[in-house]
C-alpha positions as CSV (number, residue, x, y, z in Angstrom):
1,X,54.2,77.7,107.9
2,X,56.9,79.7,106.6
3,X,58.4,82.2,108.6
4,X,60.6,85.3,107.6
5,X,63.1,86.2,110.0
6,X,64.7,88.7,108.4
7,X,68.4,89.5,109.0
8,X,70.4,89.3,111.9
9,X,72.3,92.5,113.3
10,X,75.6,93.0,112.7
11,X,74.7,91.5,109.5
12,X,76.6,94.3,107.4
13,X,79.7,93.3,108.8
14,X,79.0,89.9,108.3
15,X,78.4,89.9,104.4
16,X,81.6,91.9,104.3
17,X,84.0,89.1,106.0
18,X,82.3,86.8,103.9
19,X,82.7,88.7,100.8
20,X,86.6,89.6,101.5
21,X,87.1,85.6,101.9
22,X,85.4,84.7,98.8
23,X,87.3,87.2,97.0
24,X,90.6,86.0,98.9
25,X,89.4,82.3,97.7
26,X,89.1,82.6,94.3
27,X,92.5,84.8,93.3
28,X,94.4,81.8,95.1
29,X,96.1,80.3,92.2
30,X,94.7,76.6,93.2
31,X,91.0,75.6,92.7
32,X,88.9,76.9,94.9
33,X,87.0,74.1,96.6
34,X,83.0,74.4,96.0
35,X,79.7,72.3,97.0
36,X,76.6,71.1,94.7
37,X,73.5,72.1,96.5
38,X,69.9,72.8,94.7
39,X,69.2,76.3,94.6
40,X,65.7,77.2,93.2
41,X,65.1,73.6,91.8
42,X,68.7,73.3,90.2
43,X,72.1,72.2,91.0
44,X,74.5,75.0,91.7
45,X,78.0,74.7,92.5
46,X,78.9,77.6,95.6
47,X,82.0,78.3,97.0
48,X,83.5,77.2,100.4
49,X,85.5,79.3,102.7
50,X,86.3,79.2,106.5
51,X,84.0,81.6,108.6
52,X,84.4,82.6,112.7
53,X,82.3,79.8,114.5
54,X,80.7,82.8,117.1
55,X,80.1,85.2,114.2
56,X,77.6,82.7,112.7
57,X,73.5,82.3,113.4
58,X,71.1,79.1,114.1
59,X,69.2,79.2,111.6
60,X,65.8,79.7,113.8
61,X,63.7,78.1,111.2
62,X,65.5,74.9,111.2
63,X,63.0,72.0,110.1
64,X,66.0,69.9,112.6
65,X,64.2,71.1,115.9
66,X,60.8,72.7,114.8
67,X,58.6,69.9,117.0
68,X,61.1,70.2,120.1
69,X,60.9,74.5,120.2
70,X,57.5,73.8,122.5
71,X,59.9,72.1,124.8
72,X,60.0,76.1,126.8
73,X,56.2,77.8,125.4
74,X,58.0,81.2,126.8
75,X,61.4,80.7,124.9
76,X,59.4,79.2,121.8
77,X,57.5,82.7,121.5
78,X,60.7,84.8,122.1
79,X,62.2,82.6,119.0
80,X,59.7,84.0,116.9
81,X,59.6,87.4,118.3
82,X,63.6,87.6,118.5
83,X,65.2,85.0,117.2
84,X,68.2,87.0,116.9
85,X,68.2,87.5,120.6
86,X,71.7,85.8,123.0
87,X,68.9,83.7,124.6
88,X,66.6,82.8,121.5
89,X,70.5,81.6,120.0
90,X,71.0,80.1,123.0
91,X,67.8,78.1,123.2
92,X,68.4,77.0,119.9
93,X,71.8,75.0,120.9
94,X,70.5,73.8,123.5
95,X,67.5,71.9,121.7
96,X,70.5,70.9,119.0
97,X,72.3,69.1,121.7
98,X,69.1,67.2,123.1
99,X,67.1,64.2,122.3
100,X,64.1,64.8,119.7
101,X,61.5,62.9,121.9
102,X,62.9,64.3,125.4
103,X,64.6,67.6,125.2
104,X,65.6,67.8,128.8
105,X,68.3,65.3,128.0
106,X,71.2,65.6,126.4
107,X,71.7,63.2,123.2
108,X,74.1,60.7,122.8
109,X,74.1,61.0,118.8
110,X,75.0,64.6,119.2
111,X,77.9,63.5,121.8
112,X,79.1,61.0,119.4
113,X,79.5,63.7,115.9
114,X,81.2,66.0,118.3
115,X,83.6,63.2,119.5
116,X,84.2,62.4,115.2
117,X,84.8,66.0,114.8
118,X,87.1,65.9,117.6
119,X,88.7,63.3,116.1
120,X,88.2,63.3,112.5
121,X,87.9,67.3,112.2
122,X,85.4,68.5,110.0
123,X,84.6,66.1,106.7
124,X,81.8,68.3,104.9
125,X,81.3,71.7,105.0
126,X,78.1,73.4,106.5
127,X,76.3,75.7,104.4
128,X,75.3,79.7,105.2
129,X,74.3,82.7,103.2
130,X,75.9,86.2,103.0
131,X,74.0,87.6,106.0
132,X,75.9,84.2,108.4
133,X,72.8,82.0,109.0
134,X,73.0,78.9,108.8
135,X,71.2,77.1,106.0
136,X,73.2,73.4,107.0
137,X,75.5,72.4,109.4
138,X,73.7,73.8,112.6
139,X,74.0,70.4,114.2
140,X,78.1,70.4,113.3
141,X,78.3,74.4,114.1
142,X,77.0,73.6,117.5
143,X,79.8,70.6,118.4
144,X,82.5,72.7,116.9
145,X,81.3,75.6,119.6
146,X,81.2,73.1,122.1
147,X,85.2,71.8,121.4
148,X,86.3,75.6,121.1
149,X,86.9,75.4,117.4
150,X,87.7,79.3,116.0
151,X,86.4,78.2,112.5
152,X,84.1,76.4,110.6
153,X,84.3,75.4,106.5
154,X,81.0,76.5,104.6
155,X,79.6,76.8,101.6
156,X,77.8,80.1,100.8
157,X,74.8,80.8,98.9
158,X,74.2,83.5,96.4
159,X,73.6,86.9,97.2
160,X,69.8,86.9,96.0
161,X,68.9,83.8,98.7
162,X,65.7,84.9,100.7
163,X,64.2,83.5,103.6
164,X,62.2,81.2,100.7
165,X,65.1,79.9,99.5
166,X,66.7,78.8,103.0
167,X,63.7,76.8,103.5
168,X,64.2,74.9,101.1
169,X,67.5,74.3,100.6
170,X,67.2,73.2,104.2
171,X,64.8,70.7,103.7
172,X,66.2,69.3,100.4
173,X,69.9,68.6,102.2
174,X,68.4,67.8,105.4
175,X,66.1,64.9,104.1
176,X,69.4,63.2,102.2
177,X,70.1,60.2,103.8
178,X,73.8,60.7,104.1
179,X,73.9,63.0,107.0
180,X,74.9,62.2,110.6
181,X,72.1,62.7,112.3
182,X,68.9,62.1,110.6
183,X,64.9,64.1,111.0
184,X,63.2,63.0,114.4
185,X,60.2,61.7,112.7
186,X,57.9,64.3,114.4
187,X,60.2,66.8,112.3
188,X,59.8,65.1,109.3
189,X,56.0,65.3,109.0
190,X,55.7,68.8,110.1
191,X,58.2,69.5,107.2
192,X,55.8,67.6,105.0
193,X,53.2,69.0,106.1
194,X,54.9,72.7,105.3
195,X,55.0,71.0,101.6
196,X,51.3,70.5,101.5
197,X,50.5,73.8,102.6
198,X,52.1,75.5,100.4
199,X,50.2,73.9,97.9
200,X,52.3,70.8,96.6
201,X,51.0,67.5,95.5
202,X,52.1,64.3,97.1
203,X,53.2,63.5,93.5
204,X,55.2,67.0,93.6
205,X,56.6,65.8,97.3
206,X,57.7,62.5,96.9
207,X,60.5,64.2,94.6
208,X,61.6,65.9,97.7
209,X,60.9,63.4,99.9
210,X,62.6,60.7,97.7
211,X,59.9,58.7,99.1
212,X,56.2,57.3,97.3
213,X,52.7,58.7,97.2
214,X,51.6,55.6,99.6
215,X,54.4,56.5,102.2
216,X,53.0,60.2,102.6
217,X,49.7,59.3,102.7
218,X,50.4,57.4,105.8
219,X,52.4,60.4,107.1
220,X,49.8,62.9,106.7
221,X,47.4,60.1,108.1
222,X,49.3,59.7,111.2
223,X,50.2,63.4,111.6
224,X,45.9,64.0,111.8
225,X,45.7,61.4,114.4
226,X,48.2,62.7,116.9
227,X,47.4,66.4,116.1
228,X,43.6,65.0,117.4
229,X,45.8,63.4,120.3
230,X,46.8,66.3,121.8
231,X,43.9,68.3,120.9
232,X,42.0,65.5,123.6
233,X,45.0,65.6,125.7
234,X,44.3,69.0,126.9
235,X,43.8,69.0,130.9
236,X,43.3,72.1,132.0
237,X,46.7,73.8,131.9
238,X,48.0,70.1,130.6
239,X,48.6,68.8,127.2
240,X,50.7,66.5,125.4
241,X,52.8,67.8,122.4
242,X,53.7,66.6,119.3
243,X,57.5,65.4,120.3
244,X,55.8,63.3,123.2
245,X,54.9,60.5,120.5
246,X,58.3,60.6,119.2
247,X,59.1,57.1,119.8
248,X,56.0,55.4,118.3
249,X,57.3,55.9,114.8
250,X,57.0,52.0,114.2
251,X,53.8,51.8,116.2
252,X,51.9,54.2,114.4
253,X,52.9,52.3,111.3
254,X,51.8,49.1,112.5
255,X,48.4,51.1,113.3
256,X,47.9,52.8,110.1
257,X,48.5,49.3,108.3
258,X,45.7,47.4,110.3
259,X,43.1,50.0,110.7
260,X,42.8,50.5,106.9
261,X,43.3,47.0,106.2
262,X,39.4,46.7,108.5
263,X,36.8,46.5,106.2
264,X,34.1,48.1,108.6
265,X,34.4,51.5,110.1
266,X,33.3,50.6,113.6
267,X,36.0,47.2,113.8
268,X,39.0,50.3,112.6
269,X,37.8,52.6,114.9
270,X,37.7,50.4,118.4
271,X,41.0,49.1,116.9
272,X,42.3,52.6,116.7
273,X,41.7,54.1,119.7
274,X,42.5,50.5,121.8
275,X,45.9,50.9,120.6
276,X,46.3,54.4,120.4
277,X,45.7,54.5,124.7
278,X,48.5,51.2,124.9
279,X,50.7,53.6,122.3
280,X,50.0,56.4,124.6
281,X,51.2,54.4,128.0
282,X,54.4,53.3,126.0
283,X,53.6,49.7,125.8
284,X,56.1,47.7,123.3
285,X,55.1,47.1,119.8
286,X,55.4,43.5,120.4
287,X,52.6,43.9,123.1
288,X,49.9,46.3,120.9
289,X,49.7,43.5,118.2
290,X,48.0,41.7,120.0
291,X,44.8,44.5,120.5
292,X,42.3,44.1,118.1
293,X,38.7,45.9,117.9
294,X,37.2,43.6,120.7
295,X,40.1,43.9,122.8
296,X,38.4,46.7,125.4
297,X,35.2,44.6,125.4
298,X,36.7,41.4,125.7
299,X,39.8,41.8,127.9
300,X,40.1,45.0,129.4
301,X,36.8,45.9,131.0
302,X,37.0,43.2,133.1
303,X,40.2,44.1,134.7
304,X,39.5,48.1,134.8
305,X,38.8,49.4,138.5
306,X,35.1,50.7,138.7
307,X,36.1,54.4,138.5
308,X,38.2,54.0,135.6
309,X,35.8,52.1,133.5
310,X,34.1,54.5,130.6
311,X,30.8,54.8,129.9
312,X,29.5,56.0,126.1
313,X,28.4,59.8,126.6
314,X,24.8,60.7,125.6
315,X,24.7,61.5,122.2
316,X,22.7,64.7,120.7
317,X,21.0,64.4,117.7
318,X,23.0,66.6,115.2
319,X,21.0,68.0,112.3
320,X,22.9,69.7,109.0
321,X,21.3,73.1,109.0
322,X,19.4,73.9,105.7
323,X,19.1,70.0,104.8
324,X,17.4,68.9,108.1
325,X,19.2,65.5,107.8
326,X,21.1,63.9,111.0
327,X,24.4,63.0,111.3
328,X,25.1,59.4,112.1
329,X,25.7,59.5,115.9
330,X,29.3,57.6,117.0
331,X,28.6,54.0,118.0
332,X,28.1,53.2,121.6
333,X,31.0,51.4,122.0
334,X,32.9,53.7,120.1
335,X,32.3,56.7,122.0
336,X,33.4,54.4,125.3
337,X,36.6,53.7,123.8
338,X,37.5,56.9,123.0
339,X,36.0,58.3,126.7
340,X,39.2,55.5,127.8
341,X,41.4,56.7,125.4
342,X,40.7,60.4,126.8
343,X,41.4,59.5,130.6
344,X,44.9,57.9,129.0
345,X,46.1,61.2,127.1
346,X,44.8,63.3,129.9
347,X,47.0,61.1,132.6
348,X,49.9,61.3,130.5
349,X,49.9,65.3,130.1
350,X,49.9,65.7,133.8
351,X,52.8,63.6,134.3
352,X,54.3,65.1,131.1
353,X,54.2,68.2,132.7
354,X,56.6,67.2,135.2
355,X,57.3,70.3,138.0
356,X,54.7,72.0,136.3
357,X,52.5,70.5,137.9
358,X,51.8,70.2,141.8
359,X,53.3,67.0,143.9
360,X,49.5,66.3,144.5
361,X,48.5,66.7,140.8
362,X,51.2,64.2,140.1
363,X,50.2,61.9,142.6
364,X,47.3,61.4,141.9
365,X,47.9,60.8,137.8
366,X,50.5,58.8,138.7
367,X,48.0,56.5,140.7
368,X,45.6,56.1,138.2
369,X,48.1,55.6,135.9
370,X,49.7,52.5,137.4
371,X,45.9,51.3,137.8
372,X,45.5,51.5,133.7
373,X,49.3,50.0,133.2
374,X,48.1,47.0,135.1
375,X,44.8,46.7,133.8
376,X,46.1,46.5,130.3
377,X,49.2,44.2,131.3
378,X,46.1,41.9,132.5
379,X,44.4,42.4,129.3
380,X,47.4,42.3,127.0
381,X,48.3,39.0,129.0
382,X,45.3,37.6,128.0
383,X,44.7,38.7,124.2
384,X,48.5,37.4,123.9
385,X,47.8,34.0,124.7
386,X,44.6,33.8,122.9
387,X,46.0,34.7,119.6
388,X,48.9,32.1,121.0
389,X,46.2,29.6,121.1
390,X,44.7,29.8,117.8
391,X,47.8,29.8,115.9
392,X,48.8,26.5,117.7
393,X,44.8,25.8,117.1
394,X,45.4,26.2,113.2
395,X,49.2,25.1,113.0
396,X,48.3,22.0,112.1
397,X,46.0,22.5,109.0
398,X,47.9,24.6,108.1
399,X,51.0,22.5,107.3
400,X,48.0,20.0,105.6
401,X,46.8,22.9,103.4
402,X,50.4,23.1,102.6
403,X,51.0,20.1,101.3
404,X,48.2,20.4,99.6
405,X,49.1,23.2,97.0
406,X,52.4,21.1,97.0
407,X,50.8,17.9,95.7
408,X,48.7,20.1,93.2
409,X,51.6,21.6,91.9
410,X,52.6,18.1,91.4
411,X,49.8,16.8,89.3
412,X,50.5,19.7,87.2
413,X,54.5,18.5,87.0
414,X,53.3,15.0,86.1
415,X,51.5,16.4,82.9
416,X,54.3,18.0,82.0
417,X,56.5,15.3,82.5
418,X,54.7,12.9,80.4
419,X,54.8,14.8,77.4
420,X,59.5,15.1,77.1
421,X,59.3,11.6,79.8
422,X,61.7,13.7,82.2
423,X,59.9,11.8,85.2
424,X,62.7,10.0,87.6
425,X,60.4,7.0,88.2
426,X,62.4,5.6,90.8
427,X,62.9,8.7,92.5
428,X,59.4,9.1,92.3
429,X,58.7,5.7,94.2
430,X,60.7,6.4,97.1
431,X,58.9,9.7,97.7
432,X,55.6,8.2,97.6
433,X,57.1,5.3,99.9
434,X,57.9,8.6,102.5
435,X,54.5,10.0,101.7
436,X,52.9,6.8,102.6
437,X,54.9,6.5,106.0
438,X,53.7,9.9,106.7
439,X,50.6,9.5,106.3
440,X,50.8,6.6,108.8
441,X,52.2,8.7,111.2
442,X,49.5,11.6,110.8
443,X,46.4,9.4,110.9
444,X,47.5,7.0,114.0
445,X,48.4,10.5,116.0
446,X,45.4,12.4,114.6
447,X,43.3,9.2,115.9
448,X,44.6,9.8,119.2
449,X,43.4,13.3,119.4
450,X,40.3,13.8,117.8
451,X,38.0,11.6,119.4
452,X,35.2,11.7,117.0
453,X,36.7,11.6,113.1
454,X,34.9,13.7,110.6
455,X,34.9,12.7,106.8
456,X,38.6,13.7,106.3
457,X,40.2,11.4,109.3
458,X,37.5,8.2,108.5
459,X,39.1,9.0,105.0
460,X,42.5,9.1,105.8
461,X,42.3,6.2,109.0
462,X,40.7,3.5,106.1
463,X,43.2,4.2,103.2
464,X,46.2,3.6,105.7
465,X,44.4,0.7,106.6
466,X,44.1,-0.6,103.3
């Protein structure tokens, strides 16, 4: 949702430096030096100048940080109630200089632009309006504060721009792919999901975006599921947050792709929540391949201590009012994998909470934690080297099946061969001559394996024969 800030104070004085430089820039008798941006959906060439770096603002509705401002719940309130504020500003560099999934730490990307504009100086001016917010460059406007720079280079939007206007000007530069440090992806769908509630079309998006139709469909998809995440995360004064599934960008991919490649609604769901609780427990994506919908079933209950192992609630009949018809009721073993799934979330948000929560609280998550890690390790062990064991199972035919669509493509040469006689005969006679040793090969090892030959083998073990 879009936010109106209004204006910072001082603002006045402000406007006026920045309209005494634009005047001093353009009776220079050189060209003054100016910036394409899209302003109110075309391209507008604006003016650069150098500004103070302390008299500028963080722009407080930065799509750059808008998943990482529940990092601090009492600063993220004050942000919107006084975003003007020392602290608010202060709150806001802070979270610029931090990793996107772990805000407590600092972030080596951002370390690494301030050492290039240590070294390089500034390459491409930021962008601000009249009032000294800035609309792009908060990222850069935070190093140069950090190396003691006086001044910064930006461009400056007309006098009209409204708080309307910063949003998206924001989000069109900020989604270019030529910028230092790109979204966090957590960031990037709750910018699209800003689009969509203001009433845009995917179709209308994807210009933005300069992605497809397909591509946000997944976003928004994935966006639902962990919103529902952290709605089931909540643990009494514990829940997860958006920016705690930061890192499962390819994951969540991976899931979207398989669940809606099941055919049957109950196989996608046990698939879906299976891997969302090994997501959840930061397992690699390497290792959640191999879950499928009969992995808690078939692996993991089995290695589950008793107190961890779910059980399907009861389910109430639920009755549409005014239609007397029942909703369909979740499927048993649905409703127990998402009773798993719930323990998972509602581990992690204790030990997300970190001092939050008491040395006892932690503890004891901690401990049931380590039980689930090894109880999927166990599970994920043994799904691993089952779908290891049927692809050395079907490696075989399937190099036979192979060379079967090889050899059909070669009747089909032959045809075609006969009618301009382009056929290398003799060339053709040593390759059956290999085809024949081959097949030797195949049927005297395949005769030592499979101790009782179906049609296919008695085939094969008479015509070498022969």
């Amino acid at each position: 949702m879009r936010i109106d800030f209004g204006f910072p104070p001082g603002s006045a004085a402000v406007r006026e430096l920045v309209d005494q430089r634009l005047a001093e820039a353009s009776g220079t008798n050189g060209v003054p030096e100016t910036i394409k941006v899209e302003f109110r959906g075309m391209p507008l060439n604006v003016q650069v100048i150098d500004v103070p770096v302390n008299q500028l603002y963080y722009n407080p509705g930065t799509h750059r940080i808008r998943a990482q401002r529940s990092h601090d719940p009492a600063k993220d309130r004050l942000l919107d109630d006084d975003p003007w504020s020392a602290e608010s500003q202060e709150y806001l560099h802070y979270l610029l200089t931090s990793q996107p999934a772990d805000p407590s730490r600092r972030d080596p990307r951002f370390d690494e632009l301030k050492e290039s504009l240590r070294e390089y100086r500034q390459l491409e001016p930021g962008l601000i309006t009249r009032s000294g917010i800035l609309v792009n460059g908060n990222t850069r406007r935070a190093a140069l504060k950090e190396l003691g720079e006086l001044s910064t280079r930006v461009g400056v939007l007309p006098e009209s721009c409204g708080w309307d206007d910063i949003h998206a000007v924001e989000l069109t530069l900020q989604l270019r792919q030529d910028h230092r440090r790109d979204y966090s992806y957590i960031n990037h769908l709750l910018a699209l999901e800003e689009q969509i509630t203001l009433g845009l079309e995917l179709t209308g998006i994807t210009k933005i975006f300069h992605t497809t139709v397909g591509a946000l469909e997944r976003d928004v998809w994935i966006l639902s599921s962990l919103r529902d995440l952290v709605s089931r995360s909540s643990n009494g004064p514990f829940s997860l947050r958006l920016m705690d599934f930061e890192n499962a960008k390819e994951k969540l991919f991976e899931l979207h792709r398989s669940v809606k490649s099941e055919r049957h609604k109950e196989t996608a769901e046990l698939l879906k929540e299976a891997r969302l609780a090994a997501i959840t427990l930061d397992f690699a994506k390497t290792d959640v391949r191999y879950i499928g919908a009969d992995f808690q079933s078939r692996y993991l209950e089995v290695h589950l201590p008793p107190d961890l192992k779910p059980s399907a609630p009861a389910q109430a009949a639920k009755v549409i009012p005014g239609l007397n018809r029942a909703v369909p009721a979740i499927a048993p073993k649905v409703a127990a994998a998402r009773v798993l799934t719930d323990k998972v979330l509602k581990l992690k948000a204790v030990e997300a909470a970190g001092v939050k929560a008491t040395p006892e609280e932690l503890a004891e998550a901690s401990k049931a934690k380590e039980s689930l890690l090894d109880a999927f390790n166990e599970a994920i062990t043994a799904a691993g080297r089952d779908v290891r064991l049927r692809k050395k199972r079907q490696a075989a035919p399937d190099r036979i099946n192979d060379a079967c669509k090889d050899l059909e493509q070669c009747v089909t040469d032959l045809v075609m061969s006969r009618a301009n006689r382009s056929l290398d005969e003799e060339a053709f006679d040593d390759a059956l001559v290999r085809l024949r040793d081959f097949l030797n090969q195949v049927a005297t090892e395949a005769d030592k394996t499979i101790k009782l030959p179906g049609d296919g083998l008695a085939w094969l073990s008479a015509a070498v024969r022969k």
